[in-house]
N, CA, C and O atoms as CSV, one atom per row, in Angstrom:
chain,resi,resn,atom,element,x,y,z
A,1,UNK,N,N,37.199,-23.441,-36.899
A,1,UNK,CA,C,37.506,-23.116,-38.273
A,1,UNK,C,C,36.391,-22.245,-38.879
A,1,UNK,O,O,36.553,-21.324,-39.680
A,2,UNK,N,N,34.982,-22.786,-38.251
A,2,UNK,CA,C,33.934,-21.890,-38.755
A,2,UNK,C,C,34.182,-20.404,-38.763
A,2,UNK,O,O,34.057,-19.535,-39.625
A,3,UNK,N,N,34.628,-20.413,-37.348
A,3,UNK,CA,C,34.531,-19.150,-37.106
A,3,UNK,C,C,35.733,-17.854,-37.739
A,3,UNK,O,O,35.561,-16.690,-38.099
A,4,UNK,N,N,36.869,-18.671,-37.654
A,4,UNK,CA,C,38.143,-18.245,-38.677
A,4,UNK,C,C,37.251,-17.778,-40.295
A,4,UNK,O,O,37.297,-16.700,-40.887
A,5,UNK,N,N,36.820,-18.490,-40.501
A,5,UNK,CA,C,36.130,-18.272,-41.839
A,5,UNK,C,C,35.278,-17.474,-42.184
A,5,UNK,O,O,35.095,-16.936,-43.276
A,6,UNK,N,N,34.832,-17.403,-41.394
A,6,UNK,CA,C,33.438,-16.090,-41.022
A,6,UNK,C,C,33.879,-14.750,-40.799
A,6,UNK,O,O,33.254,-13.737,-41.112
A,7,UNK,N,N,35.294,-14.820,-40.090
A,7,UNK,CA,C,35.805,-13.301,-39.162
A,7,UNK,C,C,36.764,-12.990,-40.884
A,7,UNK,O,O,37.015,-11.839,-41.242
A,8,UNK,N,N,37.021,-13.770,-41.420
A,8,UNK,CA,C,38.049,-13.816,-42.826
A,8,UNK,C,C,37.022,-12.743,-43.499
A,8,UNK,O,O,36.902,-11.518,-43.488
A,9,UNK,N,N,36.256,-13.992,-44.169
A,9,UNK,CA,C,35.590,-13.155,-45.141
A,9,UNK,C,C,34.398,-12.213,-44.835
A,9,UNK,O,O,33.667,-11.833,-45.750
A,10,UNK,N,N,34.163,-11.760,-43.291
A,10,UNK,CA,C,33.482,-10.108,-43.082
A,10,UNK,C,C,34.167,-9.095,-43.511
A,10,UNK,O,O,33.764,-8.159,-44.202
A,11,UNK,N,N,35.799,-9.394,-42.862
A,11,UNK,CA,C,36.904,-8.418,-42.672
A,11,UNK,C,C,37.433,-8.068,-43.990
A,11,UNK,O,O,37.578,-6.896,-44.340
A,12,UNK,N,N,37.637,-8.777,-44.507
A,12,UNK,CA,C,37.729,-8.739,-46.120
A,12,UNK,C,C,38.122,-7.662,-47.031
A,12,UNK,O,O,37.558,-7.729,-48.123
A,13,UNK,N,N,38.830,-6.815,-46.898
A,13,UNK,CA,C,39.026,-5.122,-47.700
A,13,UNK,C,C,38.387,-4.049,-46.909
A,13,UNK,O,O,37.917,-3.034,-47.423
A,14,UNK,N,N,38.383,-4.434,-44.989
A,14,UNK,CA,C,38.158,-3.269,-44.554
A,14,UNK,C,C,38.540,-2.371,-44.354
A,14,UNK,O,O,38.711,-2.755,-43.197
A,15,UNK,N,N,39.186,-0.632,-44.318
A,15,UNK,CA,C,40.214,-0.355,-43.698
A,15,UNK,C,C,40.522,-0.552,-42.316
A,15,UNK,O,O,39.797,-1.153,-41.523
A,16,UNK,N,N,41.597,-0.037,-42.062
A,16,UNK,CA,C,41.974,-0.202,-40.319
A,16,UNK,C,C,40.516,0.058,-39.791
A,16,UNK,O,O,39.793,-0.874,-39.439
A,17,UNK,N,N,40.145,1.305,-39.757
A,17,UNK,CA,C,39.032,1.982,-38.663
A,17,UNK,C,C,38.033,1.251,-39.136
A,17,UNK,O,O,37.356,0.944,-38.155
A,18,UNK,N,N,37.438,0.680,-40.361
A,18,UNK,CA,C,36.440,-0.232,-40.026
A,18,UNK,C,C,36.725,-1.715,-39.191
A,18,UNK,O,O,36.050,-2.387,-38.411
A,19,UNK,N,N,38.022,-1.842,-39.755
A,19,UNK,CA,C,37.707,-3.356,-39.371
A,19,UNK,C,C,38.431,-3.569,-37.540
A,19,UNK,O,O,38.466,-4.609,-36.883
A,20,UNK,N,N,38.911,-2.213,-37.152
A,20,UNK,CA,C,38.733,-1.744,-35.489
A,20,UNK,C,C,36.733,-1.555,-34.806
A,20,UNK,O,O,36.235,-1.445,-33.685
A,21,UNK,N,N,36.355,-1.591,-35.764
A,21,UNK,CA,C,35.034,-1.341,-35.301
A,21,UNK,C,C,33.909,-2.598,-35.428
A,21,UNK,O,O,32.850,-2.793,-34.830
A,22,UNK,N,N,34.767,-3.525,-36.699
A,22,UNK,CA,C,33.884,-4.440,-36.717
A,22,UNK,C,C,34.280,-6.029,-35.373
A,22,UNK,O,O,33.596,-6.981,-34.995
A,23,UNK,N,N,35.681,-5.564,-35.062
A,23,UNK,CA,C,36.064,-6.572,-33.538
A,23,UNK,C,C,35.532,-5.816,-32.535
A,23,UNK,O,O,34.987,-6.575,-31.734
A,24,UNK,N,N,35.454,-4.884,-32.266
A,24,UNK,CA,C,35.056,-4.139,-30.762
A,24,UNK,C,C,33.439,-4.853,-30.932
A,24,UNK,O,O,33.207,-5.796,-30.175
A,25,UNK,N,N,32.355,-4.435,-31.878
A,25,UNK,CA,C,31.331,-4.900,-32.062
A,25,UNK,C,C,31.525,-6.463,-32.091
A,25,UNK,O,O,30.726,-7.121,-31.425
A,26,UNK,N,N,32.025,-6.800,-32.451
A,26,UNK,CA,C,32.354,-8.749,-32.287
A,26,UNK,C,C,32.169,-9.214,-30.699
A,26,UNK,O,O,31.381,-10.001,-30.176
A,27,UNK,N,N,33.008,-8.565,-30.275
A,27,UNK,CA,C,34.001,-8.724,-28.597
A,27,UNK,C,C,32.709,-8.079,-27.735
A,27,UNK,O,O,32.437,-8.509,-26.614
A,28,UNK,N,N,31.880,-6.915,-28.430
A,28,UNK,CA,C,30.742,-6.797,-27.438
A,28,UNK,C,C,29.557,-7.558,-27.354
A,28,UNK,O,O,28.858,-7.648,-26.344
A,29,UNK,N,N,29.328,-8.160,-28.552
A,29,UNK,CA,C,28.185,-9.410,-29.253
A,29,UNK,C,C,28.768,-10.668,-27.797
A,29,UNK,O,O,28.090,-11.131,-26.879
A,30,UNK,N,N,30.024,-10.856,-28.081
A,30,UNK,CA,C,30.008,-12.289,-27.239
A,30,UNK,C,C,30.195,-12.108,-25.421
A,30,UNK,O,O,30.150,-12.913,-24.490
A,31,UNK,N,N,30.379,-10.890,-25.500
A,31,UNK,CA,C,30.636,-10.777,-24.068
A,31,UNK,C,C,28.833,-10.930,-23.769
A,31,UNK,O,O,28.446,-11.869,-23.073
A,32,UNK,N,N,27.934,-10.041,-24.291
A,32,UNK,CA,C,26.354,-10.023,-24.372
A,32,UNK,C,C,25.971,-11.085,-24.175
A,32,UNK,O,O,25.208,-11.136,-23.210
A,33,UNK,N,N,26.238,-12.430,-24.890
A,33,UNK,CA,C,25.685,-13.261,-25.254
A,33,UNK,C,C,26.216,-14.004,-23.940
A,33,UNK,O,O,25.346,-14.622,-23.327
A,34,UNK,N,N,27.763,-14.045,-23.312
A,34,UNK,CA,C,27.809,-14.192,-21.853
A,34,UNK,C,C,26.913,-14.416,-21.018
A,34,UNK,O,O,26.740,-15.485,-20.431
A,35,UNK,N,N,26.299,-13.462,-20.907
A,35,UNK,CA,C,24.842,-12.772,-19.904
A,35,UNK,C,C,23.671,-13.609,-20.394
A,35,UNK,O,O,22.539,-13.141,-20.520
A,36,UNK,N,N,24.110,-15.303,-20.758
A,36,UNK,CA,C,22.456,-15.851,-21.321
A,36,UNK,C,C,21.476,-15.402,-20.498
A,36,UNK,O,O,20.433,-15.674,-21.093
A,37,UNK,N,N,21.116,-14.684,-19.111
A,37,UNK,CA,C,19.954,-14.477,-18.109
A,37,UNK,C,C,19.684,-13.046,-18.738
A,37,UNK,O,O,18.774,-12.370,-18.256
A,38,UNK,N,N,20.277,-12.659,-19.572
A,38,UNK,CA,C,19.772,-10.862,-19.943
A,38,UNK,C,C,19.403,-11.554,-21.068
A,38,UNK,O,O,18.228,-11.920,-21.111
A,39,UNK,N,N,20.264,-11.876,-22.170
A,39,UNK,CA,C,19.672,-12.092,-23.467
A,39,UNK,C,C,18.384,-12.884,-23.653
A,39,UNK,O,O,17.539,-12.508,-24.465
A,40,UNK,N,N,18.176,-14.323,-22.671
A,40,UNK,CA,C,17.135,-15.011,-22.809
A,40,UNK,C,C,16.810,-15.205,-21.754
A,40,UNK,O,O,17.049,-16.246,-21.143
A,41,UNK,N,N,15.942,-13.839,-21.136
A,41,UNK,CA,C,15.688,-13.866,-19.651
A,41,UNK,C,C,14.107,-14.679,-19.417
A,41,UNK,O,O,13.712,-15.066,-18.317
A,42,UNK,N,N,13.461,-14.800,-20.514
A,42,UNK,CA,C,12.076,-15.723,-20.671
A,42,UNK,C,C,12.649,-17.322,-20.692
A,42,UNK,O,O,11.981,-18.308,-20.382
A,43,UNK,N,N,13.779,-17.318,-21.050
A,43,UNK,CA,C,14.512,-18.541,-22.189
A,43,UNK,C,C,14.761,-19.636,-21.013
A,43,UNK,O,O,15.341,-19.502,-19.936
A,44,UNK,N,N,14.121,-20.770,-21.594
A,44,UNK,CA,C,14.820,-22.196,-20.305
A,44,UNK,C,C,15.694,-22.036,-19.897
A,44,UNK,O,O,16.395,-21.307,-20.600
A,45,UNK,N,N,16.291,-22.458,-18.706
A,45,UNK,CA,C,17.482,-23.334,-18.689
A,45,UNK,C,C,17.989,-23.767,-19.646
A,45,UNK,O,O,18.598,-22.923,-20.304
A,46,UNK,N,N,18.002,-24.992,-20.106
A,46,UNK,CA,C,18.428,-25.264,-21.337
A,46,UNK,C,C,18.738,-24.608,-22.380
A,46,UNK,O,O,19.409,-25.267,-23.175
A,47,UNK,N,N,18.450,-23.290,-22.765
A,47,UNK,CA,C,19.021,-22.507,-24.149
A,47,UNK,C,C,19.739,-21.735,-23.502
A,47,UNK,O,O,20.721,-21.384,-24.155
A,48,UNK,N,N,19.661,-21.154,-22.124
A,48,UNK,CA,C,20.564,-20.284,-21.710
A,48,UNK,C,C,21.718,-20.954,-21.406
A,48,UNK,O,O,22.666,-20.299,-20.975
A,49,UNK,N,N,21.828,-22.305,-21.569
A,49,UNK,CA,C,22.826,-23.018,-21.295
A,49,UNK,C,C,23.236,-23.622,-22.639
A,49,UNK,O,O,24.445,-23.851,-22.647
A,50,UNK,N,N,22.713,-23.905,-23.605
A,50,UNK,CA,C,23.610,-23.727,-24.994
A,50,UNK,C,C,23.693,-23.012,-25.385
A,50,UNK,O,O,24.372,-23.285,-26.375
A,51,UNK,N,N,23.299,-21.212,-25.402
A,51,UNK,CA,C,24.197,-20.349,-25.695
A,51,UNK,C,C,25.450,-20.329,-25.112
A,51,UNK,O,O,26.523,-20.294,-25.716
A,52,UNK,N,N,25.219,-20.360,-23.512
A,52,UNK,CA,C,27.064,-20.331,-22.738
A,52,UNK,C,C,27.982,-21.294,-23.278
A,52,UNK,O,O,29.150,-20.997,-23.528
A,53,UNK,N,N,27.334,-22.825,-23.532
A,53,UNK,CA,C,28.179,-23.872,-24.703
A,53,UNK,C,C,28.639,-23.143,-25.618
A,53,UNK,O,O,29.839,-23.340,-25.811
A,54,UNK,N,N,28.036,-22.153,-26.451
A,54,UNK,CA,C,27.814,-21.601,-27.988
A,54,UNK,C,C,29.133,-20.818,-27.535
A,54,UNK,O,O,30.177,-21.446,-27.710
A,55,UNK,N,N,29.244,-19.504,-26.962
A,55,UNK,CA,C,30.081,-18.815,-26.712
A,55,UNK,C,C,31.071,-19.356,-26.327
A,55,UNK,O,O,32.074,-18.811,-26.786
A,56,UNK,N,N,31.398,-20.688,-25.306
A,56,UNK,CA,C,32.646,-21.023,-24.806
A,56,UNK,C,C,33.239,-21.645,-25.978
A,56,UNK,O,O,34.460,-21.598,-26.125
A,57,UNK,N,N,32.355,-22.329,-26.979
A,57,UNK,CA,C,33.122,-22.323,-27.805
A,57,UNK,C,C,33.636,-21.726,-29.533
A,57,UNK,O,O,34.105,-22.212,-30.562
A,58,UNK,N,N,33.184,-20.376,-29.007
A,58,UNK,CA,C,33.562,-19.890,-30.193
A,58,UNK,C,C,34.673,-18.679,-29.291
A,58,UNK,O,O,35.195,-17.799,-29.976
A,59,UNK,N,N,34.851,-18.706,-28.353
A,59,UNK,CA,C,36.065,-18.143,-27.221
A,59,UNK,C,C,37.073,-19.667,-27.639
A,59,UNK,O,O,38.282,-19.565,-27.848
A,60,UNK,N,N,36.760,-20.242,-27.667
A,60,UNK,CA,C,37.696,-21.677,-27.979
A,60,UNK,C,C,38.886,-21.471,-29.208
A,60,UNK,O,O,40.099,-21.277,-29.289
A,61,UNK,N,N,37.413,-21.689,-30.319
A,61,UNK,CA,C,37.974,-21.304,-31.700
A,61,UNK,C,C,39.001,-19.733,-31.877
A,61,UNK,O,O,39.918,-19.363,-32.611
A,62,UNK,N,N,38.439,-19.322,-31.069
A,62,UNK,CA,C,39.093,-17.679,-31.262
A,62,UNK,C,C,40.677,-17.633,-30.765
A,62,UNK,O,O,41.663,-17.035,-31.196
A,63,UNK,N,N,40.409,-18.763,-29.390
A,63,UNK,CA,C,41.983,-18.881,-29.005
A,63,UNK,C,C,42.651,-19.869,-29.981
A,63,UNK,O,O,43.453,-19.270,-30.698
A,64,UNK,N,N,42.594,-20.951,-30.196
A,64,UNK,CA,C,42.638,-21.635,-31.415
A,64,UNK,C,C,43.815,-20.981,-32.700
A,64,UNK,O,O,44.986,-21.200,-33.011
A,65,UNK,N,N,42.649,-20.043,-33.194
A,65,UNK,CA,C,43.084,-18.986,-34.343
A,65,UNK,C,C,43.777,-18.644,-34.265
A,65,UNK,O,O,44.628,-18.879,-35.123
A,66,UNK,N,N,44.094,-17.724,-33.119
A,66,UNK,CA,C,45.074,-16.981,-32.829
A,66,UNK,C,C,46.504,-17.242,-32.393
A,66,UNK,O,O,47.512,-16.539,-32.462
A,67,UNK,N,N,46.232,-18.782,-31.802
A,67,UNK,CA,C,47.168,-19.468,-31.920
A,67,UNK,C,C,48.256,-19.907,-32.811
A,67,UNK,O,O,49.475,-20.055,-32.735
A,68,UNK,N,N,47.103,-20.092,-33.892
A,68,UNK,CA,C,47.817,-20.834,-35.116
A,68,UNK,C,C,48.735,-19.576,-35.819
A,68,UNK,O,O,49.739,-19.779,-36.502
A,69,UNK,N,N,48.400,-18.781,-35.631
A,69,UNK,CA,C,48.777,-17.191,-35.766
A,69,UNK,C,C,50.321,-16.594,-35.246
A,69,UNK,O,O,50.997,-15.776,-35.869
A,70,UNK,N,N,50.562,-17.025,-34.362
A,70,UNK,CA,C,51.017,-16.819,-33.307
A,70,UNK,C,C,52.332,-17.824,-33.734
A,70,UNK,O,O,53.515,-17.531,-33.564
A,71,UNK,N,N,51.902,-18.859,-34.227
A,71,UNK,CA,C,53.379,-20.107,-34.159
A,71,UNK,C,C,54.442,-19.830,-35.301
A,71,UNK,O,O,54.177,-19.270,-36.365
A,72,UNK,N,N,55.622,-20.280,-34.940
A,72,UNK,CA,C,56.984,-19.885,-35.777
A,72,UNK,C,C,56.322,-19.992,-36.968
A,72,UNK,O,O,55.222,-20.543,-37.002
A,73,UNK,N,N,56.981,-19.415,-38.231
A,73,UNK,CA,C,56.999,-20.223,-39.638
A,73,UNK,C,C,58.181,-20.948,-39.719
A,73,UNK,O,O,58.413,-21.642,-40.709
């Protein structure tokens, strides 16, 4: 829901071509953040492994959303 809420009110009165630019930049942030051994290549075990938590579940929420999106009215 966080995240529904967050992607709501960025997007908020963008036009098309911004708010095409502000998901491509979204979708490249989490794919990045994927790669916890690039982003936190100093970084324990442990944080590189709750970022991959972090991301799987905001890939969660995202399917989630889109779901709810998606169902009859």
């Amino acid at each position: 829901m966080l995240v529904r809420q967050y992607l709501l009110g960025r997007t908020e009165g963008m036009s098309a071509p911004q708010l095409a630019a502000f998901l491509d930049g979204w979708s490249s942030a989490i794919d990045l953040f994927k790669r916890a051994d690039l982003c936190l290549p100093d970084g324990s075990e442990e944080l590189r492994e709750a970022l991959r938590r972090l991301v799987a579940e905001i890939e969660t929420a995202q399917e989630l959303a889109l779901a709810d999106d998606e169902a009859p009215a």
